[in-house]
MARDO-311402 format. One record per residue: x, y, z of N, C-alpha, C in turn; residue in one letter. Coordinates in pm, whole numbers, plus 50000, padded with zeros to 5 digits. Each point is the difference from the previous one (the first is absolute). Layout:
// MARDO-311402
XYZXYZXYZA;...
This chain:
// MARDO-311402
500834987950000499175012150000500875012550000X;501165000850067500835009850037500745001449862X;500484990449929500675000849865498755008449906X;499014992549984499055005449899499695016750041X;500045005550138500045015450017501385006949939X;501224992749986500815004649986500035007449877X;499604986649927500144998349874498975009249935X;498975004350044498695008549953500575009850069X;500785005650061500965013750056500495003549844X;500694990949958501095001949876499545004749895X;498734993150008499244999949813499355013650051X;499645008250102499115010650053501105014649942X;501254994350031500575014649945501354997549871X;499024987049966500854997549873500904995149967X;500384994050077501344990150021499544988049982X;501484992149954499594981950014501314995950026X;500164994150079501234995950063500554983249800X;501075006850032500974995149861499715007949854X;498705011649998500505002049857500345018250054X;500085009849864499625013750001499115003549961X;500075012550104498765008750015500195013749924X;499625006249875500385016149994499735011350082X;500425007050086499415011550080499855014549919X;498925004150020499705006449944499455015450073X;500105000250155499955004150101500825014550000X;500155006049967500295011250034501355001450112X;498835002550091501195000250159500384991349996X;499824983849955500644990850036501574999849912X;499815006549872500925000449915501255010050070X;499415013850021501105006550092500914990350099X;499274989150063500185000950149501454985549956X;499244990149869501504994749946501325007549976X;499025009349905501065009849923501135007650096X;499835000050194500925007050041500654981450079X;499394994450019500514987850043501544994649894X;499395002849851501474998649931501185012650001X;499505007950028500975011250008501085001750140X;499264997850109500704996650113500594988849979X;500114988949909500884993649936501615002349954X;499505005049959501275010749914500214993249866X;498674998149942499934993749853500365012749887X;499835011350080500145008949868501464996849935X;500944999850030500974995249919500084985649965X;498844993849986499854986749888499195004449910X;499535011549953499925004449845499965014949977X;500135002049856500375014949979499115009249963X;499065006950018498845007549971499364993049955X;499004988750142499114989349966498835004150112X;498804998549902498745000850095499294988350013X;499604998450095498954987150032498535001049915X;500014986149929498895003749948499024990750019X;500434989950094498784988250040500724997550135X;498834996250090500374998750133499254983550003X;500214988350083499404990150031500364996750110X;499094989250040500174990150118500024994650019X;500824986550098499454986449993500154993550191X;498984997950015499994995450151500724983849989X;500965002050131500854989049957500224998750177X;501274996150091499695004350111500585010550050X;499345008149993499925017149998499725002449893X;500125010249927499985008049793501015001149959X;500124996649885500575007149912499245005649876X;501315012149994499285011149937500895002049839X;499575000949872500534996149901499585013849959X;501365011449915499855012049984500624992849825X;499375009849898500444998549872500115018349973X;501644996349944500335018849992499954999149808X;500055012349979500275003749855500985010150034X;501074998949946501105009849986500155004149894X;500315015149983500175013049893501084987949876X;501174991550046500154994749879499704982649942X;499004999250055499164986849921500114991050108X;500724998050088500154992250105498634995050033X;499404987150040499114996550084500244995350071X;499685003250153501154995950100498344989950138X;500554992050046499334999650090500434996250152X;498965005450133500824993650099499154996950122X;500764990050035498574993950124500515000450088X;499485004050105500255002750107499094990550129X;500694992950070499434993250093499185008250190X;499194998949980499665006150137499304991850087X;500434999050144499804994750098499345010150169X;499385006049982499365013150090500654998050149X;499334989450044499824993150121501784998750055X;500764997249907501064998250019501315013449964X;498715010249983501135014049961500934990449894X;499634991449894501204997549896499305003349849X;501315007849934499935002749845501014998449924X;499834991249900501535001249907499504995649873X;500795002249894500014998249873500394988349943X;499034994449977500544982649933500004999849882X;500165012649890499944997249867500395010749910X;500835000049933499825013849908500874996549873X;498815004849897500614993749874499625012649887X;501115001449894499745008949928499694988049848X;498985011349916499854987449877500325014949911X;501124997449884499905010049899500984990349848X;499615007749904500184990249890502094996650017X;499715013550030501875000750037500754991250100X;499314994150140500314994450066500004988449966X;499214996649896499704982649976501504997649882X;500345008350003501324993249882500874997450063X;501314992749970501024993050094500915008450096X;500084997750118500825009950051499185008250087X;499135008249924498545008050031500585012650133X;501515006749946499935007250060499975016749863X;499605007950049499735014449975500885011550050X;500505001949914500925020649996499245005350125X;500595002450081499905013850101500735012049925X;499025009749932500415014349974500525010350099X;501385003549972500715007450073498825015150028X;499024998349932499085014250068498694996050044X;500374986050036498704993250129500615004250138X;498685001050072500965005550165500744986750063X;499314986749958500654989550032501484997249978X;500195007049922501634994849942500575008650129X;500035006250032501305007250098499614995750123X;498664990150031499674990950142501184988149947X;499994995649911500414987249935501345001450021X;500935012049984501625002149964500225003450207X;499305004350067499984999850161499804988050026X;499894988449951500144988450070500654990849973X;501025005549859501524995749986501085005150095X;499685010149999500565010950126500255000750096X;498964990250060499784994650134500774989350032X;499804991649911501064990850008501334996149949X;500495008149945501465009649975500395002950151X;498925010950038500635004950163499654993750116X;499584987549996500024991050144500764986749925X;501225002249893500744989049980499434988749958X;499085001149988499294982449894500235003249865X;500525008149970499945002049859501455010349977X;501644997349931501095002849986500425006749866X;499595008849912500425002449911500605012549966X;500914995849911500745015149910499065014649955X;500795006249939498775008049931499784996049882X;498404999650021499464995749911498855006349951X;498985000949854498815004749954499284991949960X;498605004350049498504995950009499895003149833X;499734993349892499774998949928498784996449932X;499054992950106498584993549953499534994650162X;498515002550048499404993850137498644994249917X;499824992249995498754988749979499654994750111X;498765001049965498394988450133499824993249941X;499524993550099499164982049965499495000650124X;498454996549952499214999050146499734984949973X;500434995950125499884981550057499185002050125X;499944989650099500055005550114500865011250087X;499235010349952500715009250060501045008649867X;500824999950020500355014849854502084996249961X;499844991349892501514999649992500555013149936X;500915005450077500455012149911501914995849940X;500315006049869501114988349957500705015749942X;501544999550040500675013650005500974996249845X;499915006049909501234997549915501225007750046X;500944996550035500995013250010501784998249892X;500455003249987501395005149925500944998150113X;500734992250019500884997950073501414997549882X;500945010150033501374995449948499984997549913X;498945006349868499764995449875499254988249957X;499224997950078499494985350005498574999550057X;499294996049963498504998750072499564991450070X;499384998550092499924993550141498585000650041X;499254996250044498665001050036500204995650145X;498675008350090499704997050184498484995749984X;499594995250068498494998049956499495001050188X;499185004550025499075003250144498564992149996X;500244995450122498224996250009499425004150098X;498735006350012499465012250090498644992450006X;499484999550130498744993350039499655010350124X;499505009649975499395012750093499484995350095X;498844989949978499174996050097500174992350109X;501564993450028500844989950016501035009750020X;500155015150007501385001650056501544998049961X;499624992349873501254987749949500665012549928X;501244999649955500905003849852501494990350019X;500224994749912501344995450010500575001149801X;501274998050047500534992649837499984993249980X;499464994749868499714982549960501195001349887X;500215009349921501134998149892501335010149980X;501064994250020501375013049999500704994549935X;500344999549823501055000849912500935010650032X;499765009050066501205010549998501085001750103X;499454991550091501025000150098501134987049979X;499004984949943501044994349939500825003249863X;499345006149939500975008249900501355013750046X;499285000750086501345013950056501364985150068X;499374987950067501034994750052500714994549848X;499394999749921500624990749875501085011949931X;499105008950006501115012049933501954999550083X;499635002050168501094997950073500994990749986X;499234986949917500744987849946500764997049850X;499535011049944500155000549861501355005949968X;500744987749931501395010549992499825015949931X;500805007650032499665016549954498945004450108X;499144997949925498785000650065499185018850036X;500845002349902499775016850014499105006649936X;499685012850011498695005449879500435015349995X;500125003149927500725019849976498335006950081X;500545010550055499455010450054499815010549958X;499115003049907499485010049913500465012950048X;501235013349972500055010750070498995008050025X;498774999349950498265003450007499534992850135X;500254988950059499554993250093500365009550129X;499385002750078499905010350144501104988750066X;500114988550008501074996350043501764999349997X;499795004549822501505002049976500445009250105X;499455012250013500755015250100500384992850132X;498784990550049500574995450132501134989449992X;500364991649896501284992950020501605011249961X;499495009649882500655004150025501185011550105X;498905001850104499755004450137500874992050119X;499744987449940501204987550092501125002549946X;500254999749886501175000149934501185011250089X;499385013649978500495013750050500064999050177X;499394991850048499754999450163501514992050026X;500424988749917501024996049994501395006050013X;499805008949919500955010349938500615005850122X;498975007250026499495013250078500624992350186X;500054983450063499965000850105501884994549962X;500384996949902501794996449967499524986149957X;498964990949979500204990449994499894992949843X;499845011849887500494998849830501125014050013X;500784995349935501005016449927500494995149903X;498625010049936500524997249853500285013749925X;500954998149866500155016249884498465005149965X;499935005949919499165002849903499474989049962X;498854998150012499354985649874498415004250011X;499614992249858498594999849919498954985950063X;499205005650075499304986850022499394994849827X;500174989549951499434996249868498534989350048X;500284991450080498474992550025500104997450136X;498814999950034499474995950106499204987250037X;500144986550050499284987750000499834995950101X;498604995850029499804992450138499414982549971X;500154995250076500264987950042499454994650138X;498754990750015498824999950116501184984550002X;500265000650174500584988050084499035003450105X;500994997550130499324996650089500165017850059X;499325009749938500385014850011499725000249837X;500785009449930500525005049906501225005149974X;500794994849880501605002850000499515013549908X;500975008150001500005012549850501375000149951X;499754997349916501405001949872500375011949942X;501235005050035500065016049939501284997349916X;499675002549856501244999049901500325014749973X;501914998850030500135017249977500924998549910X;500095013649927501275004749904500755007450072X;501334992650009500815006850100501565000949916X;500225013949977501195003149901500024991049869X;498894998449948500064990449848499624987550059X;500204995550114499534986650015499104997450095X;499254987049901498374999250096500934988550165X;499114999850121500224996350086498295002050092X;500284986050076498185002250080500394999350207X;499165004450011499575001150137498994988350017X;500014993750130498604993550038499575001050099X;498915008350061499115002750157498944989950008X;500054994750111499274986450060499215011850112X;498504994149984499255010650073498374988250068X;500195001150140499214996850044499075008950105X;499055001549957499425012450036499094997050142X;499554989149996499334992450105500725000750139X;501324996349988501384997450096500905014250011X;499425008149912500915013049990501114999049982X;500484991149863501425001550008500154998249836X;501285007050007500325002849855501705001049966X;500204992349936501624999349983500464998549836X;501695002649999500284999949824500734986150049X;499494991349898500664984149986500914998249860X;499765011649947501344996149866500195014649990X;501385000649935500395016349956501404998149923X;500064999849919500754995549865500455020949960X;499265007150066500285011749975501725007450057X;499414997350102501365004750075500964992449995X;500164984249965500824993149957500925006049864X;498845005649882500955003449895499905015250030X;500095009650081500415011150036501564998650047X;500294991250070501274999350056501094993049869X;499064993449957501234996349851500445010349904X;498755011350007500105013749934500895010149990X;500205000450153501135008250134501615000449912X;500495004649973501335000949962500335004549895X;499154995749890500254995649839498865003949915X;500015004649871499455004049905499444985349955X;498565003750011498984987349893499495001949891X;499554995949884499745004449918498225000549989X;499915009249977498284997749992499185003349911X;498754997849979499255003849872499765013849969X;499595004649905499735020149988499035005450041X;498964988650004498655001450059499665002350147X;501295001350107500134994150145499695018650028X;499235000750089499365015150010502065007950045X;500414993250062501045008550096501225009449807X;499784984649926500805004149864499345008849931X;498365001550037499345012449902500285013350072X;499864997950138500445013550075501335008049938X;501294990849990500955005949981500075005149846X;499284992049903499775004349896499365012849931X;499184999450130498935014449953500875011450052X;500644995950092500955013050067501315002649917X;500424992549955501104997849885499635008449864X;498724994949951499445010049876499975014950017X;499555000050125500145015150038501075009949975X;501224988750053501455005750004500605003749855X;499344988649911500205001449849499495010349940X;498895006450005499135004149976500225018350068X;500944998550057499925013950077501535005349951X;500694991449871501004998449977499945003649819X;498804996049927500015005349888499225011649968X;499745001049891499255016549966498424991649888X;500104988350017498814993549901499025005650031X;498945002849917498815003849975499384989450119X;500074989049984499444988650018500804989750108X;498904995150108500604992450082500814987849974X;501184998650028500564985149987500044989650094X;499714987549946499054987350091501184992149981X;499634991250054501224985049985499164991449904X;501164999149880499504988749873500414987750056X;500814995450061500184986850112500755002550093X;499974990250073500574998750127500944984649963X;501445005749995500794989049951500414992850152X;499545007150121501174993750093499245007450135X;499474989250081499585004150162500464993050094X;500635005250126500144991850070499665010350168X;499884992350091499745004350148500984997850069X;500395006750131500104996350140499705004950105X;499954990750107498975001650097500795004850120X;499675013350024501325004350146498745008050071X;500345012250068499525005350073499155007849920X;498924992649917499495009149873500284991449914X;499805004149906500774994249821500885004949913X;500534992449956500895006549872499514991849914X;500025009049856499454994149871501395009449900X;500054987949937500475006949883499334991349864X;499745018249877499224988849885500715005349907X;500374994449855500725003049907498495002249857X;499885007649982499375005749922500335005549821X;498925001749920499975006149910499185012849976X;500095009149939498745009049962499235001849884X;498975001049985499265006949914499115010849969X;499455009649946499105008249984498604995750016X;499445014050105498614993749998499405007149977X;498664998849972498965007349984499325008850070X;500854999250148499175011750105501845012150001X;498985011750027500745012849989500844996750137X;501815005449930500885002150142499635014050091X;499134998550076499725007350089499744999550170X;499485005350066499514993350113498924990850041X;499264999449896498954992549963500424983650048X;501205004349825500304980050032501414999850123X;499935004750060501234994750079499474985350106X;500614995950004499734983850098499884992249851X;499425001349932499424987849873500574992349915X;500144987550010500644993049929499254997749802X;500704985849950498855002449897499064992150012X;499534992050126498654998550026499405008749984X;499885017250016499445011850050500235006149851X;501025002249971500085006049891500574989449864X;499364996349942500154984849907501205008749840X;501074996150007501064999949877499285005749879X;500425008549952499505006349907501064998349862X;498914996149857501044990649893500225013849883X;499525012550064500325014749915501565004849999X;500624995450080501525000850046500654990849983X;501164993749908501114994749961501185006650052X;500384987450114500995007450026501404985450095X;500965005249956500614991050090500194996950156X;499524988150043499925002550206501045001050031X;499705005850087501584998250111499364992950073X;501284997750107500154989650099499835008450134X;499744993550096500385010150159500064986450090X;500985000950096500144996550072499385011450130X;499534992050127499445010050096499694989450116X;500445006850088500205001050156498895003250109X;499164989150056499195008650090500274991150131X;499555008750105500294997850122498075000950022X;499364995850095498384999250016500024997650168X;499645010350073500264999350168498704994650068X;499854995050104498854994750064498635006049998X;500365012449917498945009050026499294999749848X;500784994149916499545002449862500905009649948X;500485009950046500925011149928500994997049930X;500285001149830500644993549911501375008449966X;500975000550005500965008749910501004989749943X;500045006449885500424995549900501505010349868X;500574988350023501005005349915500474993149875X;500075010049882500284990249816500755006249957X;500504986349891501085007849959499744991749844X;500445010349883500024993849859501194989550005X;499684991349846501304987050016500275008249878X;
């Protein structure tokens, strides 16, 4: 008798215990509608409205919400309720869109969704509580996939190389962890890889700061080096990051290597091939290429001397450079053996410093070169003087 009241309770306000019911109730619809929100379902879809509410008496309700979202999504989610027992939770949430049903079934996060910069804060997060170890690196692509709960999958650029993180986020559950990290075993593979280096774009905001180590070196006695051209810059992901600094030092290339662990705060040079051939330098004339900035210095200061010496209309440049060589003392000495030619820029104050990079040989003038031999001295400061003499 007590069952059959129950049961005529159910069918009285529309219920049947095992199927659904549509509500169509007004207040009753609000009163779901804040039951999922104190959820914290709004971030399981993206400008989605509820557009069917149901019920199904089971022991306690559940409550079955169907959303339509602004981009085609049909999402639905049930929610279990138990009154008597103050209990509510979400036992279901599924998105259906033509896009999700293809393999993979994850979707572009647009860098001008508000989601994407929630999405790049929870790489972030785990970067800065150490579950997660990497170089610098760029976000290149963030894709969803809604499963249970919301896989979000990071493309990023590591060391020239692409790497994917993948997150799984269950709101209702409190949960986030990493289910997928190619990039951290790829940064250890890089550390293993003979070479194992990648150039550092002088555009990259990081070049200024290695080259910042470089000069800190300098600067506390622990590099002394001449004059030299940083030419590349390379880093290299170990257990830290190594940086490779290749220099032109008096005509010849030579590298530095800083071992940098930033975690441990420590940072040291483990190779230096620099100051090794500085001291072989020390004594003796080397011969070096014409292209070596310290041989253009003395050159441009040399033309000058030439140049302040004839009455030509026209500036005279060096038609070659038969003969350069360096040494490395308290400063530099260069000496370069030269030719001249006529150029196309006026001997004035204009062209003084200019070689014929600056002012390019001009073929209106036939004339026989001379030769010069010339003498420069180049002081710590850059200040060049220079002395020539005709052969």
């Amino acid at each position: 008798m007590l069952g059959g009241l129950v049961l005529a309770s159910l069918f009285s306000v529309g219920l049947c215990a095992g199927g659904w019911s549509v509500v169509t109730d007004s207040a009753k619809q609000a009163e779901y509608e804040q039951l999922l929100v104190g959820l914290g379902s709004n971030s399981l879809g993206v400008d989605c409205q509820t557009t069917q509410y149901e019920t199904q008496v089971v022991a306690g309700l559940n409550i079955r919400y169907t959303k339509t979202c602004s981009n085609g999504d049909v999402c639905t989610f049930k929610v279990w309720q138990k009154t008597w027992e103050n209990f509510l939770q979400i036992t279901e949430h599924q998105c259906k869109t033509a896009k999700r049903q293809l393999a993979g079934g994850f979707s572009t996060v647009s860098s001008t969704d508000s989601s994407y910069s929630t999405y790049e804060t929870w790489l972030s997060t785990y970067e800065n509580n150490g579950q997660l170890s990497l170089p610098h690196y760029t976000v290149t692509k963030i894709e969803s996939q809604v499963v249970q709960g919301m896989n979000i999958r990071y493309t990023l650029s590591l060391a020239g190389h692409e790497c994917t993180i993948q997150i799984w986020d269950v709101p209702w559950l409190n949960k986030r962890e990493i289910t997928t990290d190619t990039c951290s075993v790829h940064k250890r593979q890089l550390g293993g890889m003979p070479g194992g280096f990648s150039t550092v774009s002088s555009t990259d905001s990081s070049y200024s700061t290695y080259e910042s180590w470089l000069s800190t070196y300098e600067d506390n006695g622990q590099l002394s080096l001449p004059h030299y051209t940083i030419t590349k810059i390379e880093s290299q992901v170990v257990q830290g990051v190594n940086i490779k600094y290749t220099l032109s030092l008096a005509g010849h290339e030579c590298t530095i290597q800083i071992w940098d662990v930033s975690w441990l705060n420590k940072r040291e040079i483990t190779t230096d091939t620099c100051s090794v051939h500085k001291r072989q330098l020390l004594g003796g004339y080397n011969k070096v290429d014409a292209s070596e900035p310290a041989v253009q210095k003395c050159l441009s200061a040399s033309l000058d001397k030439v140049n302040a010496m004839t009455n030509s209309m026209f500036r005279m440049v060096e038609g070659q450079v038969l003969d350069a060589e360096v040494q490395v003392v308290a400063g530099m000495n260069v000496k370069v053996r030269f030719t001249t030619a006529t150029s196309s820029c006026m001997n004035n104050d204009m062209g003084l410093g200019k070689t014929a990079k600056d002012c390019p040989v001009t073929t209106n003038f036939i004339m026989t070169p001379s030769t010069f031999d010339a003498h420069c001295f180049i002081s710590l400061d850059q200040q060049v003087k220079a002395t020539v003499h005709m052969e």
